[in-house]
C-alpha angles and dihedrals in degrees: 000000000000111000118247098185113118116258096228088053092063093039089051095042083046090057096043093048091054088060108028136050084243128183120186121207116196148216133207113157098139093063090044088058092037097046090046084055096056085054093042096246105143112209129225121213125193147195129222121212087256088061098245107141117213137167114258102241113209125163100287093030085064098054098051088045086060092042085048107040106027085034126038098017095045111046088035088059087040099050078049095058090040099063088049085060106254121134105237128177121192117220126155122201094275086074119099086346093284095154125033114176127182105238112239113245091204143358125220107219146188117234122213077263090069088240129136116256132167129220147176111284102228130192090330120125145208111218113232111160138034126192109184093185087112103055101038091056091049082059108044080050094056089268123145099193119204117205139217115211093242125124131178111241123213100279091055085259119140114255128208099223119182106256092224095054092047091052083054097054096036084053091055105042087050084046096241120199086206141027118197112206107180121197135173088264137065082255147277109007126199131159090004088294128099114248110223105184137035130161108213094260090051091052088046081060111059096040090109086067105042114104122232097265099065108020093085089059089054098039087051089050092055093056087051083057107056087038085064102262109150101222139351118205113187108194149143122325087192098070116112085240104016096180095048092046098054099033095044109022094039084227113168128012119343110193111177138152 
């Protein structure tokens, strides 16, 4: 399987390895979805009142998530590392444990009517719980580890958990200075401008405004935040080097204490 993953992206996350303790928490929803539609498998997506999207996660739905996710995105981004030279190693949070979640019994939706409904929950999980013991050993062995967005629930069952929300929760439990959340835009976007600073009251604030594509980053900033993460800068994936970019040139959104 050939990388996809942008060239500027490896060499960028290669320099910044050599100078940071430095964990990287993964996506790939757009393998999961293409992957469920080569076994016929059509997949539901669904929005909160509070206007966060997520995949409804039944059954099936779960185990091409992990083939998808913990599979094919992992070890892809991690052969890719690897031939920069850069000794990845491909966990997910079922490893260890790092990542336990508490599976939602139901969801509250809203329909195309724009009407409440509740669900089942599926195999969808809060996370409640973060032990970093595994990657930090994998890097204070060398080790950059690259992470899928997994967890184990309660009852030992696999949990579909938001990415964006687990590398919020990884960067607090290892008491991160900085969280990276990288998007398809420069940041957060409001009015037509990009917003460059936020603190973390003023991005509780404008939640309300905030579309579905990017509340679940601030709102996963904000949980950084409160974990102790100094800051957290969401920019711009496109960037020729998109960490550098957002840790040393401050580009994007930068939301802190």
């Amino acid at each position: 399987m050939e990388s996809s993953v942008p060239e500027g992206f490896l060499k960028d996350v290669k320099s910044a390895f050599e100078r940071y303790r430095l964990v990287l928490v993964h996506g790939g929803g757009k393998i999961v979805t293409n992957l469920a539609g080569r076994l016929g498998k059509e997949q539901k997506f669904v929005t909160s009142p509070q206007g966060f999207r997520s995949r409804y996660t039944d059954r099936e739905t779960m185990e091409i998530y992990v083939m998808g996710m913990a599979g094919i995105a992992n070890k892809g981004l991690v052969s890719a590392l690897a031939g920069h030279g850069i000794p990845a190693v491909g966990i997910s949070g079922l490893d260890g444990p790092l990542i336990r979640a508490r599976r939602k019994k139901d969801l509250i939706i809203v329909d195309e009517r724009g009407r409440k409904k509740r669900i089942d929950g599926g195999y969808t999980g809060t996370i409640v719980e973060v032990d970093p013991k595994l990657p930090r050993a994998l890097l204070d062995g060398g080790f950059l580890p690259v992470v899928a967005p997994l967890a184990i629930g309660e009852g030992s069952e696999l949990l579909n958990v938001d990415g964006d929300r687990a590398a919020a929760q990884i960067a607090g439990a290892m008491g991160a200075d900085v969280l990276v959340l990288l998007t398809d835009v420069e940041g957060l976007i409001l009015d037509g401008e990009l917003v460059a600073k936020l603190s973390k009251d003023e991005a509780e604030a404008i939640l309300g405004k905030v579309g579905p594509g990017m509340i679940t980053k601030v709102h996963a900033a904000i949980q950084a935040i409160e974990r102790g993460v100094g800051k957290v800068v969401i920019g711009s994936g496109q960037e020729p080097e998109p960490i550098r970019s957002a840790v040393d040139l401050g580009m994007g959104t930068v939301i802190s204490r």
